[in-house]
LUMKOLSE-638504 format. One record per residue (C-alpha): residue number from 1; residue in one letter; x, y, z. Coordinates in steps of 0.1 Angstrom, whole numbers, padded with zeros to 4 digits. Layout:
N
num: NUM | residuo: A | px: X | py: Y | pz: Z
...
REM end
This chain:
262
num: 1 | residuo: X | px: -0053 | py: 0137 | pz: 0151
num: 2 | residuo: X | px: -0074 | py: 0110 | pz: 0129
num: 3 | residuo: X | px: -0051 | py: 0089 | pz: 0102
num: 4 | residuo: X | px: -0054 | py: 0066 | pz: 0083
num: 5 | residuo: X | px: -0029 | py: 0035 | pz: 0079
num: 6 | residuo: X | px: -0032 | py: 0028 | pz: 0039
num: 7 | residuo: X | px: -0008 | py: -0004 | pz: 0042
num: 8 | residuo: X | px: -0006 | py: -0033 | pz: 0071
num: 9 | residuo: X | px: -0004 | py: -0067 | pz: 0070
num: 10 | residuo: X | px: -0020 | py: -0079 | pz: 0101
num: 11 | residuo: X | px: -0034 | py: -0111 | pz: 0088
num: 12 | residuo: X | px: 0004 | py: -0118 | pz: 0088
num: 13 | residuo: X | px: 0009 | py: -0150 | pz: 0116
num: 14 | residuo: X | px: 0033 | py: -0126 | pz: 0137
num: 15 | residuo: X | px: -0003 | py: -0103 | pz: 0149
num: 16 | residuo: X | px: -0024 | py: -0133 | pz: 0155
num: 17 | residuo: X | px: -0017 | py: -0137 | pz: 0197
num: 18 | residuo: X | px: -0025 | py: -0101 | pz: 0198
num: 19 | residuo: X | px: -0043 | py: -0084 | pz: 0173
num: 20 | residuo: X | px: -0069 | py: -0066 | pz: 0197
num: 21 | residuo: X | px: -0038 | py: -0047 | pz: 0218
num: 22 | residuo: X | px: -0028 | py: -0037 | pz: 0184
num: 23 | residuo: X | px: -0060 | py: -0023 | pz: 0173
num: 24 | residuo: X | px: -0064 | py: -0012 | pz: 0202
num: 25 | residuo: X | px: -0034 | py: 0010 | pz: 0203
num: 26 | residuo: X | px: -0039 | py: 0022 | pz: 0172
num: 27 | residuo: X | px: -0073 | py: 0036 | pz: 0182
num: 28 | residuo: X | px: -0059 | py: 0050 | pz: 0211
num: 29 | residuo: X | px: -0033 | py: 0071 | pz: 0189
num: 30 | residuo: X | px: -0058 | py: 0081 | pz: 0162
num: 31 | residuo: X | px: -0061 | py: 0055 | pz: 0136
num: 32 | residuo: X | px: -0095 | py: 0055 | pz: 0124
num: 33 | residuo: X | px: -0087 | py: 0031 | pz: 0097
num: 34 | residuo: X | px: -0062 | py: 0003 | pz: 0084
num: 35 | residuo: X | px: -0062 | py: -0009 | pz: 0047
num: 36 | residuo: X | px: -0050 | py: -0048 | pz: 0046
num: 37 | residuo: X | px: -0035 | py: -0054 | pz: 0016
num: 38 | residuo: X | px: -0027 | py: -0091 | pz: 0010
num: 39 | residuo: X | px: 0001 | py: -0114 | pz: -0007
num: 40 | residuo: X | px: -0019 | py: -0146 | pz: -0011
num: 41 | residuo: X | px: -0051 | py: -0162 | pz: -0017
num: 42 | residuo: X | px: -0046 | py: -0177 | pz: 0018
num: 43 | residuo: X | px: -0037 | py: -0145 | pz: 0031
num: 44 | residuo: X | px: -0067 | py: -0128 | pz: 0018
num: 45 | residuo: X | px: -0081 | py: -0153 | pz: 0033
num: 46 | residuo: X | px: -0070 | py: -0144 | pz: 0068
num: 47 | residuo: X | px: -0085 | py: -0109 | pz: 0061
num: 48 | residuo: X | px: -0113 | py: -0114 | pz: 0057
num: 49 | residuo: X | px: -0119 | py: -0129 | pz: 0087
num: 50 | residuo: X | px: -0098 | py: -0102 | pz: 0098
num: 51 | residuo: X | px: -0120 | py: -0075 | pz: 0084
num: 52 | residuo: X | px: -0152 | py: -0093 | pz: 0099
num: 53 | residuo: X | px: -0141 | py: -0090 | pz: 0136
num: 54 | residuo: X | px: -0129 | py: -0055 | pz: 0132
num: 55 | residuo: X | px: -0157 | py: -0048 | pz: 0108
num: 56 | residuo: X | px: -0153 | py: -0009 | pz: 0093
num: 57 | residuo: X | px: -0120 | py: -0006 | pz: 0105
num: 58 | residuo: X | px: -0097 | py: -0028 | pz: 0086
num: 59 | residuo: X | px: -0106 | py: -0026 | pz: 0051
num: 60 | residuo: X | px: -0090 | py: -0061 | pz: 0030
num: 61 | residuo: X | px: -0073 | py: -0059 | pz: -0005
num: 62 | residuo: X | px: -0066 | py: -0086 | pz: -0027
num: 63 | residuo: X | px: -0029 | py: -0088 | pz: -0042
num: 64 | residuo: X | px: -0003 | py: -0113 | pz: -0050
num: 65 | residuo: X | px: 0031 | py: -0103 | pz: -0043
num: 66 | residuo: X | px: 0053 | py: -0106 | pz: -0074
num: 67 | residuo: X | px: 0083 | py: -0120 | pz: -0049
num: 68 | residuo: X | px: 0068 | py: -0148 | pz: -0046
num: 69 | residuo: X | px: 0045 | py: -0152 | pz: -0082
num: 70 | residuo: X | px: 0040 | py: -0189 | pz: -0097
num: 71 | residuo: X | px: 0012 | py: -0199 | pz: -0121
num: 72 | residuo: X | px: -0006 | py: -0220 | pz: -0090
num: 73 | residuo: X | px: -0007 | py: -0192 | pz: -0071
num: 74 | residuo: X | px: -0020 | py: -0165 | pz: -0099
num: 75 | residuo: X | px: -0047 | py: -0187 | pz: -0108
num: 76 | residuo: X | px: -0062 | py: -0189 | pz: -0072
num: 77 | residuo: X | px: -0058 | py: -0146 | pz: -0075
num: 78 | residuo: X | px: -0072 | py: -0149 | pz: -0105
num: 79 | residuo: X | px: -0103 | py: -0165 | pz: -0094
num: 80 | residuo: X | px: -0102 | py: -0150 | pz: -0063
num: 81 | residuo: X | px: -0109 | py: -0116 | pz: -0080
num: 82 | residuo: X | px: -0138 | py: -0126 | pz: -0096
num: 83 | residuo: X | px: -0153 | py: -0144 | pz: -0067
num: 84 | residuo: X | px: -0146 | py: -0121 | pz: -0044
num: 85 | residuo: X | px: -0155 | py: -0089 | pz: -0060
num: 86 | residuo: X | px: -0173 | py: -0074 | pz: -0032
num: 87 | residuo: X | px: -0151 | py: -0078 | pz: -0006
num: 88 | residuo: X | px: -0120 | py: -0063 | pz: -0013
num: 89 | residuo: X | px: -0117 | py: -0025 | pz: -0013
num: 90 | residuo: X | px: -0088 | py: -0025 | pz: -0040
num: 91 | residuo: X | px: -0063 | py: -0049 | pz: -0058
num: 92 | residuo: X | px: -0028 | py: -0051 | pz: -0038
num: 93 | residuo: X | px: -0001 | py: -0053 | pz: -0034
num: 94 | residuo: X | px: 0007 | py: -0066 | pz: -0069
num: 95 | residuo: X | px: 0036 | py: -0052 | pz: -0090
num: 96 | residuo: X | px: 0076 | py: -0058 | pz: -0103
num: 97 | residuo: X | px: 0100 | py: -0064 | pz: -0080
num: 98 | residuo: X | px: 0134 | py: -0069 | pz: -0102
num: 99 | residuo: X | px: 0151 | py: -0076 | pz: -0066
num: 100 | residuo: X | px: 0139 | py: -0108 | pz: -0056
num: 101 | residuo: X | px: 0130 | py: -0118 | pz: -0092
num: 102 | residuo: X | px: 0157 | py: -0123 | pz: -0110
num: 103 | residuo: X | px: 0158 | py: -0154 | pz: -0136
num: 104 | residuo: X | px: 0147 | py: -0142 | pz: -0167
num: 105 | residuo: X | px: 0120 | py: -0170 | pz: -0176
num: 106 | residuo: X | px: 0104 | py: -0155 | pz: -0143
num: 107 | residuo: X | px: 0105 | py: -0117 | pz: -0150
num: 108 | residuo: X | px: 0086 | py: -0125 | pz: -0181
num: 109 | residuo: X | px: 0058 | py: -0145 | pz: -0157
num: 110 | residuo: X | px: 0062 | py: -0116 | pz: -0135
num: 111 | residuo: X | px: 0057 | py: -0089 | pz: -0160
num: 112 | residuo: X | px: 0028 | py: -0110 | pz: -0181
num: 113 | residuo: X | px: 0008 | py: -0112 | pz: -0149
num: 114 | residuo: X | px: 0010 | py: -0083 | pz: -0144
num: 115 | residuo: X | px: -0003 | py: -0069 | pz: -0174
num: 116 | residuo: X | px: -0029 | py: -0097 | pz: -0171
num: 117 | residuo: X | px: -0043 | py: -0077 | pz: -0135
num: 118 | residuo: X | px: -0041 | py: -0041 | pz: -0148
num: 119 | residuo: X | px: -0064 | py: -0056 | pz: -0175
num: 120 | residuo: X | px: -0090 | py: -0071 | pz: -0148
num: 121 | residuo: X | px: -0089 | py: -0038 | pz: -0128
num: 122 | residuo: X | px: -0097 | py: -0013 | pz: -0162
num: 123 | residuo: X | px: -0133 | py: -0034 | pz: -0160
num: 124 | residuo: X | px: -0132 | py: -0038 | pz: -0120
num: 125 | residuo: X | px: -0121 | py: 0001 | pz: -0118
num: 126 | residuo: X | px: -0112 | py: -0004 | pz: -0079
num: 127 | residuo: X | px: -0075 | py: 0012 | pz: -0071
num: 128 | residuo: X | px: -0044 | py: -0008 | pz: -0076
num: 129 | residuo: X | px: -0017 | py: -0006 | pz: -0042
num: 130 | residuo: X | px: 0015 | py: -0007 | pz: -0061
num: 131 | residuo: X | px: 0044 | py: -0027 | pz: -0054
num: 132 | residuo: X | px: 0075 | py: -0016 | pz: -0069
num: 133 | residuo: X | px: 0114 | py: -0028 | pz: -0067
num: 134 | residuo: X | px: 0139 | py: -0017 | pz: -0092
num: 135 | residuo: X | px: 0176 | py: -0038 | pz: -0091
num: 136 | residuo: X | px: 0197 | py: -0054 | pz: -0113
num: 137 | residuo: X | px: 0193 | py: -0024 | pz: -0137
num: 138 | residuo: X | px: 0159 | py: -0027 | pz: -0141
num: 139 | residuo: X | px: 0138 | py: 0002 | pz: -0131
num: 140 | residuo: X | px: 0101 | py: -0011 | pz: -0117
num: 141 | residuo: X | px: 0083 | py: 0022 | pz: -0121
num: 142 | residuo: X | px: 0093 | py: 0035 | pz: -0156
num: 143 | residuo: X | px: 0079 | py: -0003 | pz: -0164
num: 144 | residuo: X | px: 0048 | py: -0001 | pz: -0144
num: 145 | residuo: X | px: 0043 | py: 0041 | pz: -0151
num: 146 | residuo: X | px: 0037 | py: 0023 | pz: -0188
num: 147 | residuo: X | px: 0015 | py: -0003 | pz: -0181
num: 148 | residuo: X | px: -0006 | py: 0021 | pz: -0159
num: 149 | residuo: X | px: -0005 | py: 0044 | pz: -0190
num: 150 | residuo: X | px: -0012 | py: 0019 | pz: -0216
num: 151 | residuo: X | px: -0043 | py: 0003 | pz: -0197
num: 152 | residuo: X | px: -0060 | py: 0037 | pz: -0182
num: 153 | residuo: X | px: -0053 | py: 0032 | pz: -0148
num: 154 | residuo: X | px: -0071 | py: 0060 | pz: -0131
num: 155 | residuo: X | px: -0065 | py: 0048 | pz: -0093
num: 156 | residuo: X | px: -0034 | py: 0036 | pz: -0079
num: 157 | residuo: X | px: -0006 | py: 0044 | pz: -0054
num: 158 | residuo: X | px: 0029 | py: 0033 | pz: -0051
num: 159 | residuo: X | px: 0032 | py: 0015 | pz: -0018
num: 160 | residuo: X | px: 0066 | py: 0022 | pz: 0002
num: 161 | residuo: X | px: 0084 | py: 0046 | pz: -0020
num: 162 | residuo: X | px: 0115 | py: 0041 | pz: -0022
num: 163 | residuo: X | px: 0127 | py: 0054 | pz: -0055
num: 164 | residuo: X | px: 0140 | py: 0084 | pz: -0070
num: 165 | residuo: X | px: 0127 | py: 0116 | pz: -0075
num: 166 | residuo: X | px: 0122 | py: 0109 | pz: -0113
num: 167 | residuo: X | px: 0105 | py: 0081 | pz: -0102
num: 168 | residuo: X | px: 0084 | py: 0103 | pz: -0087
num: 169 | residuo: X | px: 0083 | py: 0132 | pz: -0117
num: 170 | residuo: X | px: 0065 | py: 0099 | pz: -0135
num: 171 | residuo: X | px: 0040 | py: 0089 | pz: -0111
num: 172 | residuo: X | px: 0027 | py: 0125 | pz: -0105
num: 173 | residuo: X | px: 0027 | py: 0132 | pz: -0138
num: 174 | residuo: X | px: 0002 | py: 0103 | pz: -0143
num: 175 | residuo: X | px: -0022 | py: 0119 | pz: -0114
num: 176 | residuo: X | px: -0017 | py: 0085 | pz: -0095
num: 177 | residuo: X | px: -0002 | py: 0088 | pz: -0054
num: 178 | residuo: X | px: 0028 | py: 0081 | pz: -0040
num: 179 | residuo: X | px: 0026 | py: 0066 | pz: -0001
num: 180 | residuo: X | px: 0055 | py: 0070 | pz: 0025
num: 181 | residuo: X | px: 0064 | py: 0047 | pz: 0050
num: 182 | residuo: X | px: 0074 | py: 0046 | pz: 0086
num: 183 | residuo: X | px: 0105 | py: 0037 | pz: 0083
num: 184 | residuo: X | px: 0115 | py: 0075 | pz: 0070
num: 185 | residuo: X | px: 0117 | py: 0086 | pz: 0103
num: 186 | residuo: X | px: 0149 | py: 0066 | pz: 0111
num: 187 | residuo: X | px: 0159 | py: 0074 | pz: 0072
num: 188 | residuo: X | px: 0170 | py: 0112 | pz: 0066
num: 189 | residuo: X | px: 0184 | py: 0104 | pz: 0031
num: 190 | residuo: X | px: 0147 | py: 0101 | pz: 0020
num: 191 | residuo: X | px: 0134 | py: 0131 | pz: 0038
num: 192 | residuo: X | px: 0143 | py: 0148 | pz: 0002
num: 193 | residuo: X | px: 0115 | py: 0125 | pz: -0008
num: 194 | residuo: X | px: 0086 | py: 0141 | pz: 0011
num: 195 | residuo: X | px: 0093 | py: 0177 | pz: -0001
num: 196 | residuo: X | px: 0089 | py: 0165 | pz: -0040
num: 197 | residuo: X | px: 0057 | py: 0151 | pz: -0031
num: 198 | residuo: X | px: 0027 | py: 0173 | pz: -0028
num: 199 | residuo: X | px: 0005 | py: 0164 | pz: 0002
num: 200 | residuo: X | px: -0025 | py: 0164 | pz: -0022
num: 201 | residuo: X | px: -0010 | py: 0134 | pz: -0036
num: 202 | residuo: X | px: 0001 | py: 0114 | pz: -0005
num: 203 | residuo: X | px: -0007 | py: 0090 | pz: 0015
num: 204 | residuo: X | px: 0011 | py: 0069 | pz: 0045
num: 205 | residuo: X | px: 0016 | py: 0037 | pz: 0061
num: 206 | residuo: X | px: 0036 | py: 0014 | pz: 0080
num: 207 | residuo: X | px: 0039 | py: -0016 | pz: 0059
num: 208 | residuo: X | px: 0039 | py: -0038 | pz: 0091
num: 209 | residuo: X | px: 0052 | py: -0058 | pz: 0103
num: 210 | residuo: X | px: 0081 | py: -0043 | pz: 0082
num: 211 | residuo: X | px: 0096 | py: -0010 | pz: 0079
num: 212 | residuo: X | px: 0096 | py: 0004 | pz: 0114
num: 213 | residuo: X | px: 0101 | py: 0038 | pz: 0123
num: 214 | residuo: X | px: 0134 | py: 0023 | pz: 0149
num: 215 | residuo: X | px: 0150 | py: -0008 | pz: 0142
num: 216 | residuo: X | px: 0144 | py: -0039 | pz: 0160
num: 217 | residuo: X | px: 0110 | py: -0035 | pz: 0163
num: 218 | residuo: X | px: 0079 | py: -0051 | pz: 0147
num: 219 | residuo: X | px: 0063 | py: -0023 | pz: 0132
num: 220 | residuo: X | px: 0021 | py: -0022 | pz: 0134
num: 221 | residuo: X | px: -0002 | py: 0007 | pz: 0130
num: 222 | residuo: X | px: -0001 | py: 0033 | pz: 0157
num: 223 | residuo: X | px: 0033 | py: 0039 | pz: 0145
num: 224 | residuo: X | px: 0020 | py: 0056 | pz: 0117
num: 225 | residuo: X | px: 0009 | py: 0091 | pz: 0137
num: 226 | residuo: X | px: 0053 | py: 0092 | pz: 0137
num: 227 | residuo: X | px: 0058 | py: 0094 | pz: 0097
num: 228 | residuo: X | px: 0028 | py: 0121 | pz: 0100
num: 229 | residuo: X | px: 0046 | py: 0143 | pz: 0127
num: 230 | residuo: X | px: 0073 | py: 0141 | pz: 0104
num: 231 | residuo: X | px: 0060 | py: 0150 | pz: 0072
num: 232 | residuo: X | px: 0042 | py: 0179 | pz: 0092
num: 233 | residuo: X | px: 0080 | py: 0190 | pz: 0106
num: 234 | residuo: X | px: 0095 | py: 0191 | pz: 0072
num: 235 | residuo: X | px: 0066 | py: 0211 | pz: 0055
num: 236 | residuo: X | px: 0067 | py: 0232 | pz: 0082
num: 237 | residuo: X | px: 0026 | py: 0227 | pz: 0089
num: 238 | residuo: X | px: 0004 | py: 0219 | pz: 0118
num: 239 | residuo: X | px: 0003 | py: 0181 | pz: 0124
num: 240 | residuo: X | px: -0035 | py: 0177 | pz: 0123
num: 241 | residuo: X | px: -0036 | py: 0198 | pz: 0092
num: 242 | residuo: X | px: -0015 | py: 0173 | pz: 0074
num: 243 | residuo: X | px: -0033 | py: 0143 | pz: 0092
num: 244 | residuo: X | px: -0066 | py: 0154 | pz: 0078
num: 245 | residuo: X | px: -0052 | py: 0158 | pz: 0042
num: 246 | residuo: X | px: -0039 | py: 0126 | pz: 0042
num: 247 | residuo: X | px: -0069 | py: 0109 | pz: 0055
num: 248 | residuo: X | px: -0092 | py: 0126 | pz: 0028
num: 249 | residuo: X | px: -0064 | py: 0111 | pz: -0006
num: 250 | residuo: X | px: -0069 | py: 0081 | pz: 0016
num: 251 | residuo: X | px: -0108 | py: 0081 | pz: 0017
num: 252 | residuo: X | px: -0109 | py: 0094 | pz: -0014
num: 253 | residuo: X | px: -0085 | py: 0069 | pz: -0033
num: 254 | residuo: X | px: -0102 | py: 0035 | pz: -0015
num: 255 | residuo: X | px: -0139 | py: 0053 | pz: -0013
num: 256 | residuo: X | px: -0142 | py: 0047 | pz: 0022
num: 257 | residuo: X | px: -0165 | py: 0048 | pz: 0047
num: 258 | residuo: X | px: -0159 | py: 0054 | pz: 0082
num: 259 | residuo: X | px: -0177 | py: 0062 | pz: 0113
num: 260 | residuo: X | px: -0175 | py: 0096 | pz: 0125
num: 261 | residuo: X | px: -0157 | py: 0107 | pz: 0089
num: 262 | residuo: X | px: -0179 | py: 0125 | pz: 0066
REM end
């Protein structure tokens, strides 16, 4: 089985004592690949570096989690885009997260910014990794489905899903993918989820260190073959059949290039 894990943070702090065991295990498993999405400058940073020592195998992205959005910070992503073209695969995670974000003066920020990046990527025309949140009575993807719509965005996927299946009528009818993480394997009330998405349009990750396929663990890559086996259970399908789909939207999506994968 070959997969490809389209979310992990390892330029987090909590891999840096052992990031070669954890690579390691993933290519043990069957990870060919690990897209590192990143929440600062500094983390992108980190990446880098990251994406260096395991050159062709961890692939960076630049992003600036809303959660944690201030004008200091977007400046730095701001110039971090244009400096760094070259080095980042895609823009991500960036988003709405109405959860953590709640003052209003700060959802404004939030949604400006945002609008401000989707403008950036129309001329850049890498693939945004989506972070949405709904709360508080505010839905994140209707809001982001129509910014994506407004600005043309061809290339994008909703990181974690965890929305509706609405949510999800929207984001397929836009033509853009929907990625599910580990932690559905400890979740049956999502397991509706992966039958309303078609394969063609999916991709999969483990979002570690979070979302972990058991609790009380820190999630990391080689967990991912478990959300596969899963997905390959509930479409009733052979497991490497739906591993290979899912590496191809991946490869596709991020225009990867990896040894061994045509």
């Amino acid at each position: 089985m070959r997969v490809i894990d389209s979310h992990a943070h390892l330029s987090f702090d909590i891999f840096r004592r052992d990031l070669d065991s954890v690579i390691a295990k993933a290519r043990k498993v069957g990870v060919v690949a690990v897209i590192n999405p990143t929440i600062t400058p500094k983390d992108f940073e980190n990446a880098l570096r990251i994406a260096e020592r395991y050159k062709d195998y961890v692939f960076p992205a630049l992003g600036l989690a809303p959660q944690i959005l201030n004008e200091e910070l977007f400046q730095k992503f701001l110039l971090a885009l244009k400096n760094f073209e070259k080095s980042y695969i895609a823009v991500g995670e960036c988003g709405l997260d109405f959860h953590w974000v709640r003052d209003e003066e700060k959802v404004n920020f939030m949604r400006e910014s945002f609008r401000e990046v989707l403008q950036i990527i129309e001329k850049l025309g890498k693939p945004i990794i989506i972070h949405a949140r709904s709360a508080h009575h505010r839905n994140a993807y209707i809001e982001i489905v129509r910014e994506l719509e407004v600005h043309k965005i061809k290339k994008a996927v909703f990181h974690a899903f965890l929305g509706s299946k609405k949510d999800i009528r929207m984001i397929l009818n836009g033509d853009w993918l929907v990625s599910i993480p580990t932690v559905y394997v400890r979740r049956k009330d999502l397991w509706h989820i992966i039958s309303s998405v078609p394969l063609e349009r999916m991709l999969v990750e483990t979002d570690s260190p979070y979302l972990a396929p058991r609790r009380g663990i820190r999630n990391e890559p080689a967990n991912v073959i478990e959300v596969v086996k899963l997905i390959a259970r509930i479409n009733n399908m052979d497991e490497e059949d739906v591993a290979e789909i899912l590496t191809k939207n991946t490869i596709n999506l991020f225009e990867l290039r990896i040894i061994g994968i045509d």
